[in-house]
FIKE-532914 format. One line per 8 residues: number of its first residue (from 1); their letters; for each residue x, y, z of C-alpha. Coordinates in steps of 0.2 Angstrom, whole numbers, always signed. Layout:
N
NUM> A> X Y Z | ...
//
This chain:
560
1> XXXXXXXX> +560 +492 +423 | +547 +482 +416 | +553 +480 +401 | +564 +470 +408 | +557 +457 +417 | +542 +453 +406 | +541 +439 +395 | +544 +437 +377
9> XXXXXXXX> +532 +433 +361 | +527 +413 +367 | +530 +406 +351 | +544 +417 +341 | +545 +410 +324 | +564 +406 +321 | +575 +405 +306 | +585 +392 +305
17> XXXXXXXX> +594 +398 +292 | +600 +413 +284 | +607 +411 +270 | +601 +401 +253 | +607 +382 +256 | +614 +373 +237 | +616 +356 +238 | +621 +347 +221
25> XXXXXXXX> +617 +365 +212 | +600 +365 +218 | +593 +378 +230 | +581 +372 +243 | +582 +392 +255 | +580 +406 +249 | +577 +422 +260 | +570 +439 +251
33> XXXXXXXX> +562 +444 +268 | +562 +465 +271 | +566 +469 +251 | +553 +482 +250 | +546 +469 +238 | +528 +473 +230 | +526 +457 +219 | +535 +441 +222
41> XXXXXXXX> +550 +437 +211 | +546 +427 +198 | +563 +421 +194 | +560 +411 +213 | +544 +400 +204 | +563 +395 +193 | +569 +385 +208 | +557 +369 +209
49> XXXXXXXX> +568 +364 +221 | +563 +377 +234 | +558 +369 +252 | +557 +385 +262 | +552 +403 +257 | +553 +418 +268 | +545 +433 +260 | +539 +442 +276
57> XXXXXXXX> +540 +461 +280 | +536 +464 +260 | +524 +475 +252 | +516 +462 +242 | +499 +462 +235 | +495 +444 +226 | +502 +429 +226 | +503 +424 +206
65> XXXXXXXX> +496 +408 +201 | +517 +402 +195 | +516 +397 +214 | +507 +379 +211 | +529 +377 +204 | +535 +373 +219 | +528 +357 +221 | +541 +353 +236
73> XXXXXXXX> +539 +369 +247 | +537 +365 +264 | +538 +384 +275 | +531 +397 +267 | +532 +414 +276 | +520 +429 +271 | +518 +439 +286 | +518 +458 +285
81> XXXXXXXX> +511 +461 +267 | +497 +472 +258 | +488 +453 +253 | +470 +453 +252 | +465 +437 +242 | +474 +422 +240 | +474 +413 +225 | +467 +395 +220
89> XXXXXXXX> +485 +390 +214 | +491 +390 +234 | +479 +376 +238 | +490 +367 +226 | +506 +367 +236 | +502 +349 +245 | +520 +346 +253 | +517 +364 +262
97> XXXXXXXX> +518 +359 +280 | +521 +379 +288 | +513 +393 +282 | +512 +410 +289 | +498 +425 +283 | +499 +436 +298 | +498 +454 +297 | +489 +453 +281
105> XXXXXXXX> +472 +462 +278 | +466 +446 +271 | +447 +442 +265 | +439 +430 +278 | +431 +420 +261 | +450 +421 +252 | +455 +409 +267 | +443 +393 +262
113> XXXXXXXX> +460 +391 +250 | +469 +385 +267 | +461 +370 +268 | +466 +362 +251 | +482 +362 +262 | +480 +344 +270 | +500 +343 +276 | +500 +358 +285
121> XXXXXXXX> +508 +359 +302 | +508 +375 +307 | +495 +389 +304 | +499 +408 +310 | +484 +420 +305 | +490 +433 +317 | +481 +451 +316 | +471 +447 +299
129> XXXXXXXX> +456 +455 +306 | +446 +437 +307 | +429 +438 +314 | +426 +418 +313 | +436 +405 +306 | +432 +397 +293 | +423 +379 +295 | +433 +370 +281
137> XXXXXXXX> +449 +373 +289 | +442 +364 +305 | +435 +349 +294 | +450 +347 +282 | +464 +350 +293 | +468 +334 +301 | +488 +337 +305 | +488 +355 +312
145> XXXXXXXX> +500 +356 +328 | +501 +375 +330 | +487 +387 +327 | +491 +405 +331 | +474 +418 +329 | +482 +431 +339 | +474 +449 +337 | +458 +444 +328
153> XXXXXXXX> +440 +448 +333 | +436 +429 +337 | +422 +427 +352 | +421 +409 +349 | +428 +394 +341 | +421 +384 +329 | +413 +364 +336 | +423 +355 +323
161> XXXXXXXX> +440 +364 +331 | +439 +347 +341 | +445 +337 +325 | +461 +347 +327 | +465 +331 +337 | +484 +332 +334 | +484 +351 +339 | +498 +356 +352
169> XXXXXXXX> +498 +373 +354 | +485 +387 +349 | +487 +408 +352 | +470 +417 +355 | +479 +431 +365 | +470 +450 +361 | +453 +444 +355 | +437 +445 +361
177> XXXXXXXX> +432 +429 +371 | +419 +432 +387 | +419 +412 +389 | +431 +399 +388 | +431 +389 +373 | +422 +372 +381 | +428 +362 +364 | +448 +364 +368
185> XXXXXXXX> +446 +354 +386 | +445 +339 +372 | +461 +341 +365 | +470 +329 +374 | +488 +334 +364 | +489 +352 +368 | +503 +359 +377 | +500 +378 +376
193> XXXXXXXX> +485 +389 +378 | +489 +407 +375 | +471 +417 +380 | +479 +433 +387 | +468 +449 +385 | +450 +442 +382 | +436 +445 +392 | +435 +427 +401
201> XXXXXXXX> +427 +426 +418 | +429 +406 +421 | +440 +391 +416 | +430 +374 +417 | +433 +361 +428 | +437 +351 +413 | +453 +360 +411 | +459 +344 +419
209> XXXXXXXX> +459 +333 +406 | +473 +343 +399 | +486 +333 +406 | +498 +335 +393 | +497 +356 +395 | +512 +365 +399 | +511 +381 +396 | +495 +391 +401
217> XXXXXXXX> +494 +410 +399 | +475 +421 +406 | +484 +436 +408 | +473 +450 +409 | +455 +442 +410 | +442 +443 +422 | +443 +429 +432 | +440 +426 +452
225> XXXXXXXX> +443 +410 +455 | +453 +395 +449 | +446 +375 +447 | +454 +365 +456 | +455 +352 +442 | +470 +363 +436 | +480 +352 +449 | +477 +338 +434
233> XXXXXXXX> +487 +347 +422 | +504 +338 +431 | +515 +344 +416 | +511 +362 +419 | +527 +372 +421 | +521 +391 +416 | +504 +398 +421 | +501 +419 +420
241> XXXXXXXX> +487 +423 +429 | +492 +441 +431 | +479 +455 +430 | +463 +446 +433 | +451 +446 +448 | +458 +433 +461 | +460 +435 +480 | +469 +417 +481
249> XXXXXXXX> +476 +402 +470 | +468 +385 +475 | +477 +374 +487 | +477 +358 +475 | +487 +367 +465 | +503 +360 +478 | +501 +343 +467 | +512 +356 +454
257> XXXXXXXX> +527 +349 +454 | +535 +355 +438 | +530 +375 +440 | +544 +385 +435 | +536 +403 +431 | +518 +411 +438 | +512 +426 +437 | +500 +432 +448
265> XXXXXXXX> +504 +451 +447 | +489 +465 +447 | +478 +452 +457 | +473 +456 +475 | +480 +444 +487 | +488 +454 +499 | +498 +442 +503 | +508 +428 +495
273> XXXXXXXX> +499 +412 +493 | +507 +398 +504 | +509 +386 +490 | +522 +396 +480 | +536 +394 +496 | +532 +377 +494 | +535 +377 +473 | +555 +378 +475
281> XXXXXXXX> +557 +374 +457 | +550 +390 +450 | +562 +402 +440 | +552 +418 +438 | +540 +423 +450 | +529 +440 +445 | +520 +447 +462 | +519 +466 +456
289> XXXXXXXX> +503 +474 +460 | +497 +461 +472 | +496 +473 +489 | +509 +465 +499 | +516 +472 +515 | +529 +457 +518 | +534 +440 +513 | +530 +425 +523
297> XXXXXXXX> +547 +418 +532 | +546 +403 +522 | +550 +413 +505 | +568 +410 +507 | +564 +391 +502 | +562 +396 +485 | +581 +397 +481 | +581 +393 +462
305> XXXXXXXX> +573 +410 +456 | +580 +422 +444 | +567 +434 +443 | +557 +442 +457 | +545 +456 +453 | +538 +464 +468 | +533 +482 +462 | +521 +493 +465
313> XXXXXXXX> +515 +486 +483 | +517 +493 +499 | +534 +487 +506 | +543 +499 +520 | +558 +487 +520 | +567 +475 +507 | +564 +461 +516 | +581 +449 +520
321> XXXXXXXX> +573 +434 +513 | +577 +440 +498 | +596 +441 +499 | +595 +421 +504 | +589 +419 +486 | +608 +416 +479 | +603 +413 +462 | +595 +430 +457
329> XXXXXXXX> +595 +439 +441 | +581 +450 +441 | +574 +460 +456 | +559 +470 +455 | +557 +483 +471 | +550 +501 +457 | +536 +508 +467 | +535 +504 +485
337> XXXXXXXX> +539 +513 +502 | +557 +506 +504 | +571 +518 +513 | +584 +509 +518 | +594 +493 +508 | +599 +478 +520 | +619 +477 +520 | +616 +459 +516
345> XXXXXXXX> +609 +464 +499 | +630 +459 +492 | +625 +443 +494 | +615 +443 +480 | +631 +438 +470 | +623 +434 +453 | +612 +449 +451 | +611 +458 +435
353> XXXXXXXX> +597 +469 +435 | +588 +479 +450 | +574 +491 +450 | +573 +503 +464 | +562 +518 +456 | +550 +528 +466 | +555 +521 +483 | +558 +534 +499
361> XXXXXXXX> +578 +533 +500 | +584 +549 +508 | +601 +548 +499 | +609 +537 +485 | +606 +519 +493 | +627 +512 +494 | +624 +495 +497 | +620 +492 +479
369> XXXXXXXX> +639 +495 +478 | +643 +477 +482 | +633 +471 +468 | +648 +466 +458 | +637 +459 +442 | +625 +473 +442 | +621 +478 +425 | +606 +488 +424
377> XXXXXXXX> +599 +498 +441 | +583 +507 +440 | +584 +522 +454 | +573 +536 +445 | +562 +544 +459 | +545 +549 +450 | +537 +551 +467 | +543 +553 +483
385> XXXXXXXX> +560 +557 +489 | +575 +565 +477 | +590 +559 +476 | +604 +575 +476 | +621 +565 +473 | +628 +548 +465 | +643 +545 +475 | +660 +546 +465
393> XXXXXXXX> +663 +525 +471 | +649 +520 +458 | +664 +516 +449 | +664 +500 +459 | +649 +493 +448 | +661 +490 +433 | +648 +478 +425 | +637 +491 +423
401> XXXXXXXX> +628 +496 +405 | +612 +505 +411 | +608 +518 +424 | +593 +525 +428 | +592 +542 +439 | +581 +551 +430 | +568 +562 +441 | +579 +567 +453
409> XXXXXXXX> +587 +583 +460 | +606 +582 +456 | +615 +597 +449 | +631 +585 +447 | +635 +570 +441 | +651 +561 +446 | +668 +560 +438 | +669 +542 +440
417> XXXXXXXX> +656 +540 +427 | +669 +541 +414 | +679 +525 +422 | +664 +515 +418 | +668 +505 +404 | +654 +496 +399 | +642 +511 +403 | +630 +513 +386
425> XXXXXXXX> +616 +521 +393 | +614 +536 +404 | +594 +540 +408 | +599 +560 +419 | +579 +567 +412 | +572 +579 +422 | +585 +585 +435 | +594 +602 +439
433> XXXXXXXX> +611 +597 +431 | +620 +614 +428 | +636 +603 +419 | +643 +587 +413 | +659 +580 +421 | +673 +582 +405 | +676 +565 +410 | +659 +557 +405
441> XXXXXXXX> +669 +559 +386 | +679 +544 +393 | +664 +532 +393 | +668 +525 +378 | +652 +512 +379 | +639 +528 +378 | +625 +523 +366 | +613 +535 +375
449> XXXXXXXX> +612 +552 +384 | +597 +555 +389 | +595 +574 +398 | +580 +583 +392 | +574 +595 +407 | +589 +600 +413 | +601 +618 +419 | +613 +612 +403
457> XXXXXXXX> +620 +627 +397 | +636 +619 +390 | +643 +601 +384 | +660 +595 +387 | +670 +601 +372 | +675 +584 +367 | +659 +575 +369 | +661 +572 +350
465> XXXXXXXX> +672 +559 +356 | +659 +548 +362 | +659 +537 +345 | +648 +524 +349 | +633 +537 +356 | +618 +537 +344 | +607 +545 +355 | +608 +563 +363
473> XXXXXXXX> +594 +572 +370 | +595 +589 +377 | +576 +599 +375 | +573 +608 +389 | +589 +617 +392 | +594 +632 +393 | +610 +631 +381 | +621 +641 +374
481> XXXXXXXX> +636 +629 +369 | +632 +623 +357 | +614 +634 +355 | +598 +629 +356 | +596 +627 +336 | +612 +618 +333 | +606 +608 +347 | +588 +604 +340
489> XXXXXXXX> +596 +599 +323 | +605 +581 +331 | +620 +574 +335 | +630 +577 +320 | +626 +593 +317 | +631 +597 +337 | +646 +583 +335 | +651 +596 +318
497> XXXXXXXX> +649 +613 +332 | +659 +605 +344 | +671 +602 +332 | +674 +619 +324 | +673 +626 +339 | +689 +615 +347 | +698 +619 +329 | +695 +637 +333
505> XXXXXXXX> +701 +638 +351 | +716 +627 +345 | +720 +643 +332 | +717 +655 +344 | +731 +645 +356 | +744 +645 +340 | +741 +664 +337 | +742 +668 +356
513> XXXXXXXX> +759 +658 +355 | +766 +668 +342 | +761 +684 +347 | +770 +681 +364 | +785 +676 +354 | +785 +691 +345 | +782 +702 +359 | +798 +695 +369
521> XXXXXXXX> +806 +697 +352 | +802 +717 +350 | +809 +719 +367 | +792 +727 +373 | +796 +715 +390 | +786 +701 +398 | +770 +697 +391 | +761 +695 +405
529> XXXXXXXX> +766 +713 +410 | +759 +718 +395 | +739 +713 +399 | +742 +720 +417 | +731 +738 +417 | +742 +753 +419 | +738 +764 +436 | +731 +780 +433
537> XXXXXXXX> +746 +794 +429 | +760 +780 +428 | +771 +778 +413 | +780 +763 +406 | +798 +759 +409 | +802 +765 +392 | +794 +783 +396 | +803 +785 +410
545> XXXXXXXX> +819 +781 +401 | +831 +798 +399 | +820 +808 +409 | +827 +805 +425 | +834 +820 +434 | +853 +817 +436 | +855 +817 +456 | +865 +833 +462
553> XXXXXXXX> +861 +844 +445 | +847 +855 +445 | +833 +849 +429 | +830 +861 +414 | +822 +875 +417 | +825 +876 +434 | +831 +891 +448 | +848 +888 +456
//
């Protein structure tokens, strides 16, 4: 269930608009964004109007020099094209204030163009295969907020990056850093530092001058130890220190006030630092991975998270601390040594989404049942015990879109299924089911059957009722209805078998009806004496008609 208690990109880019904006006849938006585009329009440089662009996901090659035209462009979005130089003409566009190049094998030389570009705000240069960046846009730059260098090949920053005095937030996430870089502790302005996936083995104690910082993400580093200067950074609200080398988290860091997500998963505390009870403003708290036995008592304090994730560490209970936290959305229990649920779990009255996988439950654990505003519950068993039935009163989790119980030993699954009406996934992989319920083709919701590895030898012959399921997976099997090749060709090629083959058994009915009729009809008697099997040397009634002996008179042929 990681996927769903992870966070998102830090910084999405977000269109504020969709459709081209006209005021007075003059266009000011346009959006040509994933036309399979492989030179820019050139009826666009036409609209000298134009403030914001979007050209992104394209298969552009050049940027033609009719751009210097759109004297009053302000956001220009390139992302996700073939470009590999960039023309003089951009450096020309004065009023640009956001541009975006990522994902765009650009020359490192082509980018000296950039710094003409003395309004610019915002600068994303994700993935463009940068080794350094370029000087000149350090030295010319003086108004940039938001640098993003995502996915580069970066193991320093330039000295004159400390110019970027107006610099709020700054992506070096996936590149190649063993140090980090001394010249951003002077950049008083910045909010977020995204350094996830480097090779960083300390943070200065001048982090602390950073007291306008907010957002602080070393995910994935090599670092095993804090400063304590951090405690500084008052406005810090998110730090992700997950997957790095630490035993603890430094005790100054109490003076956090405003902390409302950490991540501390894949570190080796083995137990959970006493500070965190005592942060009752955080939100998400991400303890995966950190070889916990328990919780400390005072955990229960921390009544405003929505996101727990304790996976993967070596719990033999679900500790009751947990169901004190009332305003739980997200709980994260995969991977441990739990067998039994506490019946207060019900409590846990706003919970949407639970993941129970690879536990050491004997049998389907029921008091998930009381979780009325369960949504998604995890219970595949890819280690350990094997669940061998989903009791029928699942039904009782009628908010429920996504069920996991894949690795398991069921041969069945339960009717109830098919009163489940917002069910729109089904993950049943890698079990011994020997048939479907008919009544799963009532689960209107299904958009995906998942039930590869299984004794499948026949699908309920109305399944093609299932409108909304686009994905149906059934290698493994051994079937014969539909057969193995109609089943390997996809779901409207099985949806068109199942079809025919209803249409067929519908003739066949009509045909047995007639035939019944016109059997009654002949006066060849009951038609259901007629498919019983005739004993050996009997005859029918009609045979034996005017051959009986007439009682008191001797038969043909016979002595007196």
């Amino acid at each position: 269930m990681s996927k769903d208690i992870k966070s998102v990109e830090h910084s999405p880019k977000i269109h504020q608009r969709n459709d081209p904006q006209h005021v007075n006849d003059r266009t000011f938006f346009i959006d040509a964004s994933n036309q399979s585009l492989t030179a820019i329009p050139l009826e666009i440089f036409t609209f000298t109007e134009l403030e914001e662009v979007h050209l992104e996901n394209n298969q552009i090659e050049e940027i033609p020099q009719e751009i210097q035209r759109l004297k009053n462009i302000r956001v220009l979005y390139l992302d996700k094209n073939n470009l590999r130089s960039l023309c003089p003409a951009l450096g020309l566009l004065s009023s640009l204030e956001r541009l975006d190049l990522s994902y765009n094998p650009i020359f490192s030389s082509s980018l000296l163009v950039v710094s003409f570009l003395h309004a610019l705000r915002e600068l994303r240069l994700y993935q463009t295969d940068l080794k350094e960046i370029p000087v000149v846009i350090c030295k010319n730059l003086h108004h940039l907020e938001l640098l993003g260098l995502t996915g580069n090949h970066l193991k320093c920053l330039p000295k004159e990056i400390v110019n970027q005095t107006k610099l709020r937030e700054i992506y070096l996430k996936r590149n190649q850093f063993e140090a980090f870089p001394q010249e951003l502790c002077v950049l008083y302005n910045l909010e977020i530092i995204d350094l996830d996936e480097n090779k960083i083995g300390a943070i200065p104690e001048e982090i602390g001058h950073l007291t306008e910082l907010q957002k602080f993400y070393v995910a994935s580093n090599n670092l095993p130890v804090l400063p304590a200067s951090l405690c500084h950074c008052s406005q810090l609200s998110v730090l992700d220190l997950s997957h790095n080398l630490l035993h603890s988290i430094p005790k100054s860091l109490t003076e956090l006030r405003k902390m409302t997500e950490i991540g501390l998963s894949g570190n080796r505390l083995e137990k959970v630092p006493y500070l965190i009870c005592r942060w009752t403003s955080l939100h998400l708290l991400y303890l995966g991975n950190t070889g916990l036995h328990r919780l400390r008592g005072s955990f229960r304090h921390l009544v405003n998270l929505r996101c727990l994730d304790l996976s993967q560490n070596h719990l033999d209970h679900c500790p009751l601390q947990i169901c004190a936290l009332k305003n739980l959305e997200v709980l994260g229990l995969d991977d441990n040594k739990i067998g039994q649920l506490p019946s207060e779990l019900g409590s846990l009255s706003k919970l949407k989404i639970l993941g129970l996988t690879g536990n050491e439950f004997l049998s389907f654990p029921e008091e998930v049942l009381s979780l009325a505003s369960l949504e998604k519950l995890y219970i595949g068993q890819d280690q350990g015990f094997k669940l061998t039935y989903v009791p029928e009163h699942i039904r009782k989790l009628q908010s429920l879109k996504e069920l996991y119980i894949e690795n398991n030993h069921l041969e069945y699954l339960p009717v109830s299924l098919g009163s489940m009406p917002n069910l729109e996934v089904l993950d049943c992989r890698h079990n011994l089911l020997k048939q479907l319920p008919d009544a799963i083709c009532q689960a209107q919701a299904l958009k995906e059957l998942l039930l590869e590895d299984n004794l499948l030898t026949h699908l309920p012959e109305n399944l093609d009722s299932l409108v909304n399921l686009k994905v149906l997976t059934l290698m493994d099997n051994p079937m014969e209805e539909p057969p193995k090749e109609v089943c390997a060709e996809g779901n409207e090629v099985i949806w068109k078998y199942l079809k025919e083959k209803r249409n067929r058994n519908i003739m066949a009915t009509k045909i047995q009806a007639w035939w019944r009729g016109t059997v009654v009809r002949k006066g060849f008697g009951k038609f259901g004496e007629l498919l019983k099997p005739r004993k050996k040397g009997k005859t029918s009634p009609k045979d034996k008609k005017g051959k009986k002996d007439v009682k008191g008179k001797p038969g043909k042929g016979k002595k007196k």
